[in-house]
C-alpha positions as CSV (number, residue, x, y, z in Angstrom):
1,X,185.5,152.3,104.2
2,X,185.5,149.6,106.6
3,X,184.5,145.6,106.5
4,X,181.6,146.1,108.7
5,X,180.4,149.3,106.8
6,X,180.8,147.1,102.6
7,X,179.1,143.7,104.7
8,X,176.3,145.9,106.0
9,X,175.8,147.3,102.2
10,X,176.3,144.2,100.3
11,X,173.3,142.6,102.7
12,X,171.3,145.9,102.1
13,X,172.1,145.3,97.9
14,X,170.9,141.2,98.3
15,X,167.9,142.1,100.2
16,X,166.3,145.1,97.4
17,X,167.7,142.7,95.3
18,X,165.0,140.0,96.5
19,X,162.6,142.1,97.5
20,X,162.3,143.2,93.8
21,X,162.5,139.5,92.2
22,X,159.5,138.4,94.8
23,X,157.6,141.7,93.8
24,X,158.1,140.7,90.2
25,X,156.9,136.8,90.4
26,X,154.4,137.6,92.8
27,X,151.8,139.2,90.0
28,X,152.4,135.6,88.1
29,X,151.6,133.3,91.3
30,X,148.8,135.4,92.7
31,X,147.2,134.9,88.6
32,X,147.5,131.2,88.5
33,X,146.2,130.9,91.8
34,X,142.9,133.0,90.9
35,X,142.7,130.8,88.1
36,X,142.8,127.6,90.0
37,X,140.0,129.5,92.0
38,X,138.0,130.2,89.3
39,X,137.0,126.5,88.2
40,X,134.0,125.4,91.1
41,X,135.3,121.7,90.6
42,X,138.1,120.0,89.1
43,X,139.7,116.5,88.7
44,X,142.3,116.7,91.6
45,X,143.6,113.6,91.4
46,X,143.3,109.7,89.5
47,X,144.6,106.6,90.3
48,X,143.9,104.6,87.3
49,X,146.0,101.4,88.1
50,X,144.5,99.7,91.2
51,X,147.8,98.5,93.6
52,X,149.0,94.7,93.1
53,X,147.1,92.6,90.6
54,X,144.0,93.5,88.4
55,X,142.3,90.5,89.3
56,X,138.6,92.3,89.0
57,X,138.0,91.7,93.0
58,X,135.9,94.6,94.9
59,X,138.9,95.6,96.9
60,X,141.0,96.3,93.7
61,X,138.1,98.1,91.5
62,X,137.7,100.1,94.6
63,X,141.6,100.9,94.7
64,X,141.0,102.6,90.8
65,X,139.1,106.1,91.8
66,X,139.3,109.6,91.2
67,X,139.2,112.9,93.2
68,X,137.0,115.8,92.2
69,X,137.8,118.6,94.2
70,X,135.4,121.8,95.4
71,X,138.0,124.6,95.3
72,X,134.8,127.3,96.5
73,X,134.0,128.0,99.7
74,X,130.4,127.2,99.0
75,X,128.7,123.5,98.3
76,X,128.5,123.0,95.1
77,X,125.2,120.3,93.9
78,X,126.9,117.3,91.4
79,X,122.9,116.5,90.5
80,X,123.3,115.2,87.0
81,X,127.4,115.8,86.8
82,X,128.9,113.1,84.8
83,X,132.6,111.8,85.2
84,X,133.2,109.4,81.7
85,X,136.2,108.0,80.3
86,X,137.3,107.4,76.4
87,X,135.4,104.4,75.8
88,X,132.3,105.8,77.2
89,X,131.6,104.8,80.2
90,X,129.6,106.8,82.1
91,X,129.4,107.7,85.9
92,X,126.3,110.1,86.7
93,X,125.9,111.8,90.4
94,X,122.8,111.6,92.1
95,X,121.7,113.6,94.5
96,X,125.1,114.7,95.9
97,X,126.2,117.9,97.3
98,X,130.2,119.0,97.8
99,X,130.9,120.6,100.3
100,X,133.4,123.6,100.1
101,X,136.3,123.4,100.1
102,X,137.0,119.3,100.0
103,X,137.0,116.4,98.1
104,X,135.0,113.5,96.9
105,X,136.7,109.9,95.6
106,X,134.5,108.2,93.2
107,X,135.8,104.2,93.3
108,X,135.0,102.2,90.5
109,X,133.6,98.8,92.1
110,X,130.8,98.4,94.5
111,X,129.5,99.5,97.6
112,X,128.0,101.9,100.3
113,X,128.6,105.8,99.3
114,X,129.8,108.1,101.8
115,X,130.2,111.8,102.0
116,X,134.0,111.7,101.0
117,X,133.6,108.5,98.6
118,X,131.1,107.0,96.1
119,X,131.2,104.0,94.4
120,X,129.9,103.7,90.5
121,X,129.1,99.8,91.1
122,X,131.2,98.6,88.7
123,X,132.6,94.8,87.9
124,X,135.0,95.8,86.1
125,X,138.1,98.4,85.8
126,X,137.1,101.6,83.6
127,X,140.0,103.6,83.9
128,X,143.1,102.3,81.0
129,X,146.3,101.8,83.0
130,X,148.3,103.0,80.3
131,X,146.3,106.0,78.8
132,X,143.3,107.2,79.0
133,X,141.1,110.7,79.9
134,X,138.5,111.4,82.4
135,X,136.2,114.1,81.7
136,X,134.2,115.8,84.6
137,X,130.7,117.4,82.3
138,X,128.2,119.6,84.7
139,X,124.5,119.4,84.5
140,X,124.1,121.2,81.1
141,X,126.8,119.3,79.6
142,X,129.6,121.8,79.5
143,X,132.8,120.1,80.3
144,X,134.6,121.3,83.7
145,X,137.6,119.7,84.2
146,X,139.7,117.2,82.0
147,X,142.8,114.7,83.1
148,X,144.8,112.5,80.7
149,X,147.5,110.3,81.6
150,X,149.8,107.7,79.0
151,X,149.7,109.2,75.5
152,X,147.4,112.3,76.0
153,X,148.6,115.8,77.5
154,X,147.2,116.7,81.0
155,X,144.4,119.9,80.1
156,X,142.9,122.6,81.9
């Protein structure tokens, strides 16, 4: 047997050998992915502590926000929604449709709402540096989406 001829079949080995370790993990990626579909909205992302000093001015309640993300391709109306944290407080949507597929900040100070940011007119910070748990609740109540962060575990 030559080199060329064992190179040629040690490739062909590596490649089947791939071909069935992708065909095998690709049932589990495709199945968390249609789960991720599956929620209409969901807490995407949080910054709880504002950048520099939490000295309660508008620019640094506006730096503490989170992200609730439409993972449809179809708007999805927030009428009534409600994003609240541990202690209570309590941010209710208007009138305010997503659009599919993107992403809407909600800031905790004051201001003008956009499409891609509203503001809950706040004074003061809601979201706990250190721990604390947002909970995104539709119309009817029924919770959607949770995110913890400090001494809670992240839940979906």
């Amino acid at each position: 047997m030559s080199a060329s001829s064992t190179t040629r079949r040690i490739a062909a080995t590596a490649l089947a050998a791939g071909a069935i370790v992708s065909a095998v993990a690709l049932p589990a990626a495709a199945h968390n992915d249609d789960h991720r579909r599956q929620s209409r909205a969901e807490i995407s992302r949080v910054q709880a502590d504002s950048p520099g000093r939490d000295n309660r001015s508008n620019r640094s309640l506006n730096a503490e926000w989170v992200e609730i993300t439409n993972n449809t391709r179809h708007a999805i109306s927030l009428k009534g929604w409600t994003l609240r944290d541990e202690d209570g407080h309590r941010y209710k949507f208007d009138n305010y449709r997503l659009a599919g597929r993107t992403t809407v900040r909600i800031h905790t100070g004051e201001g003008r709402d956009t499409r891609t940011d509203l503001l809950q007119d706040r004074r003061n910070y809601v979201w706990d540096n250190h721990s604390d748990k947002a909970t995104l609740r539709d119309d009817h109540g029924r919770t959607v989406d949770t995110a913890s962060w400090g001494g809670h575990h992240h839940r979906r």
